[in-house]
VEXDREN-2710 file (C-alpha; in Angstrom, 1 decimal):
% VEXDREN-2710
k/r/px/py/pz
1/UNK/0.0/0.0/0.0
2/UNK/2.7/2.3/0.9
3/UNK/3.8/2.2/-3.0
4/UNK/1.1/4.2/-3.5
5/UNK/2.9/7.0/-2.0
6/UNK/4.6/7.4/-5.1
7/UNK/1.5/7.6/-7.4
8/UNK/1.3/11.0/-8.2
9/UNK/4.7/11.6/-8.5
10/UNK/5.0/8.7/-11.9
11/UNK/1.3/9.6/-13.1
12/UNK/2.0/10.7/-16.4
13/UNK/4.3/8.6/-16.7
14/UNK/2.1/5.6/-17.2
15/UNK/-0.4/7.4/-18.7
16/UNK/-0.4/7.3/-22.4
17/UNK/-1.6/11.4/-23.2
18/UNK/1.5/12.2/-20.9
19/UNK/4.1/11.3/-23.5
20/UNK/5.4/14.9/-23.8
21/UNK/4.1/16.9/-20.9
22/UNK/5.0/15.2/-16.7
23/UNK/1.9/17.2/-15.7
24/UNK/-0.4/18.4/-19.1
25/UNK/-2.4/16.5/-22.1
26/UNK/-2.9/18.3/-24.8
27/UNK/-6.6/18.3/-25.0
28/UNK/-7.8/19.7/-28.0
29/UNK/-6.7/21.8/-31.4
30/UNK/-9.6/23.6/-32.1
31/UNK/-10.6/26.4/-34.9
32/UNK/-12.6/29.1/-32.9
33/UNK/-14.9/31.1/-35.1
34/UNK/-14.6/34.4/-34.2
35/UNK/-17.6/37.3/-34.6
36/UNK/-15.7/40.0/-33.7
37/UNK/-12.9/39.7/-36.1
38/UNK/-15.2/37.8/-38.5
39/UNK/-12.3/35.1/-39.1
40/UNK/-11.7/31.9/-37.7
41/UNK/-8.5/31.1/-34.7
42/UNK/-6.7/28.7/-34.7
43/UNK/-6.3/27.2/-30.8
44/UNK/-4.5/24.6/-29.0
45/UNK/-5.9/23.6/-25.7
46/UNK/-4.0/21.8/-22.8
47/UNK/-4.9/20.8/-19.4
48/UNK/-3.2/19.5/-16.3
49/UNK/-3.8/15.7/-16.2
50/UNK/-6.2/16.3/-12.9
51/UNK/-8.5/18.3/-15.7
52/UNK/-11.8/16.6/-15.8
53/UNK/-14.4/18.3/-17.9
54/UNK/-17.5/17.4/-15.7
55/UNK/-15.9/18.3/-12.4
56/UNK/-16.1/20.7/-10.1
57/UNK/-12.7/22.4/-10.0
58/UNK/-11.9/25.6/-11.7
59/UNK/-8.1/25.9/-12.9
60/UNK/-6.0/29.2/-13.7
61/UNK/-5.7/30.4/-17.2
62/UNK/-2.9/31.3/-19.5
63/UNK/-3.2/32.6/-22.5
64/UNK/0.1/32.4/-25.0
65/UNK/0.0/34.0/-28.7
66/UNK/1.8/33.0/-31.4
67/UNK/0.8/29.4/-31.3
68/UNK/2.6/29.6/-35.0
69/UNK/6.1/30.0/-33.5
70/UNK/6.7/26.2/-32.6
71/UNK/10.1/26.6/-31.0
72/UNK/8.9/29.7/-28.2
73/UNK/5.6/28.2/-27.9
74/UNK/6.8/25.1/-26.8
75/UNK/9.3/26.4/-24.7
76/UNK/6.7/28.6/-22.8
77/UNK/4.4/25.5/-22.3
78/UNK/7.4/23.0/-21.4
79/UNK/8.3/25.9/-18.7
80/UNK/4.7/25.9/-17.0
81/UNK/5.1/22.3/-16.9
82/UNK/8.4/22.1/-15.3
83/UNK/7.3/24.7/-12.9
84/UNK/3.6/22.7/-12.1
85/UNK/5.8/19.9/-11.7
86/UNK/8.0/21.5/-9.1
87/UNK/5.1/23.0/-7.5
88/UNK/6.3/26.2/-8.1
89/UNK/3.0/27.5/-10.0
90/UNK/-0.4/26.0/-10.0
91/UNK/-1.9/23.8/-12.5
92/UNK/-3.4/25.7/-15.5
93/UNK/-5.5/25.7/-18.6
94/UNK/-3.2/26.7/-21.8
95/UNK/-4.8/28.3/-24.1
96/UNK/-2.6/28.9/-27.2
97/UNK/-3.7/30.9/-30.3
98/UNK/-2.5/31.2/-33.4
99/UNK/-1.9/34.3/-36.0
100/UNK/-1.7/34.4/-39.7
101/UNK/0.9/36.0/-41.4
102/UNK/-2.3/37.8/-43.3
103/UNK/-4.0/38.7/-39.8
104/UNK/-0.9/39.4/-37.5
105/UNK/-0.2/43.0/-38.0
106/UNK/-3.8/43.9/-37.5
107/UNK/-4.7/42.3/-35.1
108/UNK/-1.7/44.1/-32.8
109/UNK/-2.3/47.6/-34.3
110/UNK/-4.9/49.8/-32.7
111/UNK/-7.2/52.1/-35.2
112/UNK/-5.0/55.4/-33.7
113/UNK/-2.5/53.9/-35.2
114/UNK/-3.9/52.6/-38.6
115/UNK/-7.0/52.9/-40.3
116/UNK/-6.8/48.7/-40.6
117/UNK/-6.0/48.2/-36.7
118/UNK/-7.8/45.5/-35.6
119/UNK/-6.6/45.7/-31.7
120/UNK/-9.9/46.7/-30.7
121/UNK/-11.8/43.3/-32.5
122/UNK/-9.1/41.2/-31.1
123/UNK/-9.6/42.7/-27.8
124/UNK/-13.7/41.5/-27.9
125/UNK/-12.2/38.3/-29.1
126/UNK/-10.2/37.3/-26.5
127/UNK/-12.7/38.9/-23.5
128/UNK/-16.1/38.6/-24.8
129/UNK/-15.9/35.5/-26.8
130/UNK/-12.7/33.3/-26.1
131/UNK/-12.2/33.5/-22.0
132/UNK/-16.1/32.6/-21.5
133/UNK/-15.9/29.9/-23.6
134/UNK/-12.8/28.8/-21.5
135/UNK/-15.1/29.5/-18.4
136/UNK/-18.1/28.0/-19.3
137/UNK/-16.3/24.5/-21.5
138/UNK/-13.2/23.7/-20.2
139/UNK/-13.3/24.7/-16.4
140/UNK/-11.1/27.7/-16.3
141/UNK/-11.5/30.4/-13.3
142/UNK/-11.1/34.2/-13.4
143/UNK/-7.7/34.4/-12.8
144/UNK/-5.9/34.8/-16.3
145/UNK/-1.9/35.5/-17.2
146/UNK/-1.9/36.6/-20.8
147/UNK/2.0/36.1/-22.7
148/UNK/3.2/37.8/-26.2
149/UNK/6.4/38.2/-28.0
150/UNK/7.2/41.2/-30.2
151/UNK/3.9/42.3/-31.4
152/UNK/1.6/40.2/-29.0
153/UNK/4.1/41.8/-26.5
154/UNK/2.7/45.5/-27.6
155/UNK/-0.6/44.1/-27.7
156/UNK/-0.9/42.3/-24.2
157/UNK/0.9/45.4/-22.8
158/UNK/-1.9/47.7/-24.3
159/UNK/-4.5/45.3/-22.8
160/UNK/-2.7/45.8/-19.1
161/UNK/-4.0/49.3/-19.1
162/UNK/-7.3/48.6/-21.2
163/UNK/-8.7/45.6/-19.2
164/UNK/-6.5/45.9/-15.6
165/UNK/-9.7/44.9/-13.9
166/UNK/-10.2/41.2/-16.3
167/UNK/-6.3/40.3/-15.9
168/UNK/-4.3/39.2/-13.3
169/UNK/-1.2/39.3/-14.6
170/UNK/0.6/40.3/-18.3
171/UNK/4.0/38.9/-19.6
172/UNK/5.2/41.0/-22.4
173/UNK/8.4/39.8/-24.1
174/UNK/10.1/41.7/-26.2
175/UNK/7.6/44.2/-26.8
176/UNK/7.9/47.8/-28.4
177/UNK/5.5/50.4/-26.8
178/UNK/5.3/52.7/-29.3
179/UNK/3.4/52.7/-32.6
180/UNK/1.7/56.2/-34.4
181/UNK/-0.4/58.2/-31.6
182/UNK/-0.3/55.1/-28.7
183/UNK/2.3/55.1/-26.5
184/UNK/2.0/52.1/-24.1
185/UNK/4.8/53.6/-21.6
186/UNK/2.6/56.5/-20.3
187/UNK/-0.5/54.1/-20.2
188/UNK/1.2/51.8/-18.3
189/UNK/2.9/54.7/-15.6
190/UNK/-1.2/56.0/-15.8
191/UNK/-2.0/52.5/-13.7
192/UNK/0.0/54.2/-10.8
193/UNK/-3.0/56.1/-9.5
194/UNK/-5.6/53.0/-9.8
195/UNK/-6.8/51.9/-6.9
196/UNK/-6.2/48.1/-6.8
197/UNK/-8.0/45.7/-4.3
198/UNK/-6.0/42.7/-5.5
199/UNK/-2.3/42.2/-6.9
200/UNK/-1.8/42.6/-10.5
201/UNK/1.6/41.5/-12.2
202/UNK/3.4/43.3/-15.0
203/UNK/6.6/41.8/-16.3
204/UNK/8.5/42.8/-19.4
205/UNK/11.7/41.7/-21.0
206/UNK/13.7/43.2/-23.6
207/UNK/16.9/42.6/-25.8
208/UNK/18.9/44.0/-28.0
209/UNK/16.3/44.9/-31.0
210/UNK/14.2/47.0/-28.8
211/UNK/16.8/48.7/-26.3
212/UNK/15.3/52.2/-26.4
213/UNK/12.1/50.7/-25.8
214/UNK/13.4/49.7/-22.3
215/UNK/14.4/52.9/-21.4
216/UNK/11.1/54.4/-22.3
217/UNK/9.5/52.2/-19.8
218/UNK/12.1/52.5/-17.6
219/UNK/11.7/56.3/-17.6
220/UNK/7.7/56.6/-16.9
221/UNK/7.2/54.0/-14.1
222/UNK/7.6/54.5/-10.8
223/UNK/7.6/51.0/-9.2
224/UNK/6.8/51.7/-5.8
225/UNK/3.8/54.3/-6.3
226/UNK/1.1/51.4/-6.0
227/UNK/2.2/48.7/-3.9
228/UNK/-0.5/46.4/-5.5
229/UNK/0.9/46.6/-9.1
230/UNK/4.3/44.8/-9.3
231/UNK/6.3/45.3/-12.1
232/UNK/9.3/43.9/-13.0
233/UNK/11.7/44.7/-16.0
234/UNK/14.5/43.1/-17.0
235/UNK/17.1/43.8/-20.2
236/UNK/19.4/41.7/-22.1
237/UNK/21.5/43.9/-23.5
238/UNK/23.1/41.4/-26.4
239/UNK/19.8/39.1/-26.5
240/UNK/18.3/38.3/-30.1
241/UNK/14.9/38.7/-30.0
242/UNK/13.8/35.3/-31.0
243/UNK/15.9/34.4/-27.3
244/UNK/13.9/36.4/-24.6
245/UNK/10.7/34.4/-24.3
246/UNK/13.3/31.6/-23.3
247/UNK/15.2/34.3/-21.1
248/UNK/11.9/35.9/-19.7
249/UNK/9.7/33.1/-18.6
250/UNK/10.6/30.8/-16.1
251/UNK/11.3/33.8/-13.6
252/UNK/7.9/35.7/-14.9
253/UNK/6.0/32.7/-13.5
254/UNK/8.0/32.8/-10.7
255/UNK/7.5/36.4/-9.4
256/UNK/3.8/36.1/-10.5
257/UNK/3.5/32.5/-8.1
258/UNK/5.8/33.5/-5.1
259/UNK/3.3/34.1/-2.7
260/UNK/1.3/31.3/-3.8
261/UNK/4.8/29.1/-3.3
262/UNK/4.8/30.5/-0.3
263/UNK/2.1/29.5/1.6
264/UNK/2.2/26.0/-0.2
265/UNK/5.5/25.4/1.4
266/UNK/4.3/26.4/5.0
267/UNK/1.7/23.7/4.5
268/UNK/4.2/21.1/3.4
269/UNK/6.1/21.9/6.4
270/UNK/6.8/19.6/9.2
271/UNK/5.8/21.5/11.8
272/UNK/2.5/23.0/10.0
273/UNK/0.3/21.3/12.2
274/UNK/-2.7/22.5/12.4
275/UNK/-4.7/21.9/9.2
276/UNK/-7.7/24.0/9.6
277/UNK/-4.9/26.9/9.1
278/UNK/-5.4/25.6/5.2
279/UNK/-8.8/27.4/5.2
280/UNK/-6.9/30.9/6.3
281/UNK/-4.2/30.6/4.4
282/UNK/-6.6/29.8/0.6
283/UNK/-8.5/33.2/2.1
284/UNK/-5.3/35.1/2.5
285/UNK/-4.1/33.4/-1.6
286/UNK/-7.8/34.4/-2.6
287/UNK/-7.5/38.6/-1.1
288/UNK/-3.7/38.3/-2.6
289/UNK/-4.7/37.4/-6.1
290/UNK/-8.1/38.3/-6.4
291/UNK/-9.5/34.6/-7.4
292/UNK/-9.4/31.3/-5.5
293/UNK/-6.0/29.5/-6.2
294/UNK/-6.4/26.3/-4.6
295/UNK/-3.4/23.7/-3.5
296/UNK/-1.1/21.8/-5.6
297/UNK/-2.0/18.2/-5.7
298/UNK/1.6/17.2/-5.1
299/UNK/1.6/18.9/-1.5
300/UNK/-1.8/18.4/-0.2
301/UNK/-0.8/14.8/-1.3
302/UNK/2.5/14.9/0.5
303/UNK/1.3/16.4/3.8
304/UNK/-1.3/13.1/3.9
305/UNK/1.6/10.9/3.9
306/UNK/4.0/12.6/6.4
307/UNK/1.5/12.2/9.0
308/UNK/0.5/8.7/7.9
309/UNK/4.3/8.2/7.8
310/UNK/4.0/9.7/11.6
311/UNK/1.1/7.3/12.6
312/UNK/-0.9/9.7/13.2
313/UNK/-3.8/8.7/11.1
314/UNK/-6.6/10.9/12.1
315/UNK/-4.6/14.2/10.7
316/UNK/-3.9/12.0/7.9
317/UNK/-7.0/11.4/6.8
318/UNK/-7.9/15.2/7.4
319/UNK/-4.7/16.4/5.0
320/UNK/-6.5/14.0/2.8
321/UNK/-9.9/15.1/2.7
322/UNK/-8.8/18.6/2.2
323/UNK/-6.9/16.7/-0.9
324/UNK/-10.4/15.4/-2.1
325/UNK/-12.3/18.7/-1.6
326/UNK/-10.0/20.2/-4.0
327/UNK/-9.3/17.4/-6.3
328/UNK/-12.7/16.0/-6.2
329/UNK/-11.8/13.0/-9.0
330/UNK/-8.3/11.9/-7.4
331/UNK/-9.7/8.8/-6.2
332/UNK/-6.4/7.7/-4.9
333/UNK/-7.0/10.0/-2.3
334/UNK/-9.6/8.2/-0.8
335/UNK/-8.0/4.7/-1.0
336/UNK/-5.4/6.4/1.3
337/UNK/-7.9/7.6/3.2
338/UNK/-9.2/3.7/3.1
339/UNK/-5.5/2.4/4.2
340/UNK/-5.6/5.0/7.2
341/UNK/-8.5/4.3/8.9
342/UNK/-7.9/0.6/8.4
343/UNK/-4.6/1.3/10.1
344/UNK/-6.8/2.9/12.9
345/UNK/-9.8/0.1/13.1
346/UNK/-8.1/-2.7/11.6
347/UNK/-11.3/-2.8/9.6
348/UNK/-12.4/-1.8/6.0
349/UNK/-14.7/1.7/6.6
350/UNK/-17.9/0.6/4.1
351/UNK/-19.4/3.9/3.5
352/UNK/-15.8/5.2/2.4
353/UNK/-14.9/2.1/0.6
354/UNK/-18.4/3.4/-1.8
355/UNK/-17.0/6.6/-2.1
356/UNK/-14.1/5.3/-3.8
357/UNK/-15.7/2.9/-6.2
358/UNK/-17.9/5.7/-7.0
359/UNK/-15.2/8.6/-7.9
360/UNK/-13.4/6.2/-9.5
361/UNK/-15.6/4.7/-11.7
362/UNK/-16.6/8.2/-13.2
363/UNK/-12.6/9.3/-12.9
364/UNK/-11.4/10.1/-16.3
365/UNK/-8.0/10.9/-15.1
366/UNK/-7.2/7.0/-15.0
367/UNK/-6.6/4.6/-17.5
368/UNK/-8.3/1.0/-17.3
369/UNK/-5.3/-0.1/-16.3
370/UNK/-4.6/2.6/-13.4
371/UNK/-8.1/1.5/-12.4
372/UNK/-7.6/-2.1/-12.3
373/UNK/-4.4/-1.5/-10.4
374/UNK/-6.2/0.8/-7.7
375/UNK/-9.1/-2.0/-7.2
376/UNK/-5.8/-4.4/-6.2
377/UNK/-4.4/-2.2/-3.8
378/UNK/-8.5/-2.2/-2.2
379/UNK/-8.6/-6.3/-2.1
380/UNK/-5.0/-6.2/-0.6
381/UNK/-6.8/-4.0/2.1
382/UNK/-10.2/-6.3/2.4
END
């Protein structure tokens, strides 16, 4: 029984839509007809492998552009992987979109600027058409991180100041700021004097293509004038452009997640002892950020096996129903539950042996296979 310990750690690795993601399936490529461009986008959709369509449990969402761009896409999404992994960010819903070579321009050029700027369309795309559908289809929550490179990095920017109060965070890599009558570095010193109940995270990169852009940022924000607006700049003096998503990223997500790190660590702790403190500290992540952020699976996992490690099966199985509130189709949780409380009894607990069978049999995070193996481990018990 005690093998299961290791479960979620080599999940993906048996399962078969894990063969290039240890934490994401890539769900879905999708064509997403839009009415406010009046063109069709091209999406791909992955999930965390705890994603279950019919369940309960809203995830974070990221939105990267330039789905066209194979090598910094793929970088970007193997980064949020590697970072879920690690804990060090929380299971999301990617959501990458594509541009034409045809469409590109446009859609990152505002009508100030050019008489064919579609900014403003692509704007009611991305709000008013694609992030409900992500909402309402596939599970995603309010909280949304938008990334772009070059262009998308102008256009994401612009959105920072247009839409403040639908993002939660903005990742602009290698953007310019400037086009004809728009220029993004007074916008962005503007959100200064906005009154913020929530954080909001505003991180920009630039290399050596763009190094007067940098300084034009540089010189209109004040980064301590609203202490819940963090901005972070960094510059890369001999980068290429085509370099500084790969540069950028990784420590992005980080600055964005800290806090979030933060408090999961505390609760991994050994001396966290106290469990209902999980309640205060998902109200403190939810004031912080502005949306629920729940628990990494890894950790609330862990902390059920340090105390069953401890013998101390009643906190146990309390780390591990606070794993099954917010993984609600992890049905491994409750055979651990199962192995606790027989620990405790020496007897098989009927009405949570039911509960098992029950999320497990509508679990689609499990192959037949993990499922046969799972209703072994529950005969080894009875």
């Amino acid at each position: 029984m005690r093998s299961l310990f290791f479960l979620f750690v080599i999940f993906c690795q048996l399962n078969t839509w894990c063969q290039d993601y240890e934490r994401y399936k890539r769900y879905s490529d999708t064509t997403f007809k839009s009415l406010a461009l009046g063109y069709n986008r091209e999406l791909t959709i992955t999930v965390p492998f705890e994603w279950q369509k019919n369940v309960d449990k809203k995830f974070p969402v990221v939105l990267i552009f330039d789905r066209q761009n194979p090598r910094s896409h793929n970088y970007i999404i193997n980064s949020i992987d590697y970072l879920t992994s690690n804990e060090q960010m929380p299971a999301s819903i990617i959501i990458g979109i594509e541009s034409t070579v045809e469409h590109r321009r446009a859609e990152t050029t505002h009508l100030a600027s050019h008489l064919n700027g579609l900014a403003a369309a692509n704007e009611s795309f991305i709000f008013e058409e694609l992030l409900p559908f992500v909402e309402n289809e596939l599970n995603g929550s309010q909280f949304r991180i938008l990334i772009g490179h070059s262009r998308y990095g102008y256009f994401t920017t612009a959105l920072m100041h247009s839409r403040l109060n639908d993002l939660n965070a903005v990742i602009a890599m290698d953007p310019f700021f400037e086009q004809d009558n728009v220029n993004l570095c007074d916008s962005i010193a503007a959100l200064a004097n906005v009154e913020l109940t929530s954080k909001k995270f505003y991180q920009f990169a630039i290399g050596e293509v763009f190094k007067d852009q940098y300084e034009c940022m540089k010189k209109h924000i004040d980064y301590s004038s609203n202490p819940n607006l963090i901005i972070k700049g960094t510059f890369f003096p001999e980068a290429d452009h085509n370099v500084v998503p790969g540069l950028t990223i990784n420590s992005a997500l980080y600055t964005i997640f800290e806090e979030w790190s933060k408090y999961q660590n505390i609760y991994l702790d050994n001396d966290f002892k106290d469990l209902e403190k999980y309640v205060q500290h998902q109200e403190f992540i939810k004031t912080y950020y502005g949306h629920k952020i729940g628990g990494s699976l890894g950790y609330l996992n862990g902390k059920g096996w340090y105390f069953y490690g401890e013998e101390d099966y009643p906190k146990a199985i309390q780390a591990w129903e606070i794993l099954m509130k917010e993984y609600p189709n992890f049905a491994d949780g409750l055979l651990f539950i199962l192995d606790a409380e027989y620990q405790m009894n020496g007897k098989i607990n009927q009405e949570t042996k039911q509960r098992f069978l029950d999320v497990l049999n509508h679990s689609e995070i499990h192959t037949k296979e993990e499922k046969s193996e799972l209703l072994k481990e529950l005969e080894l018990l009875e």
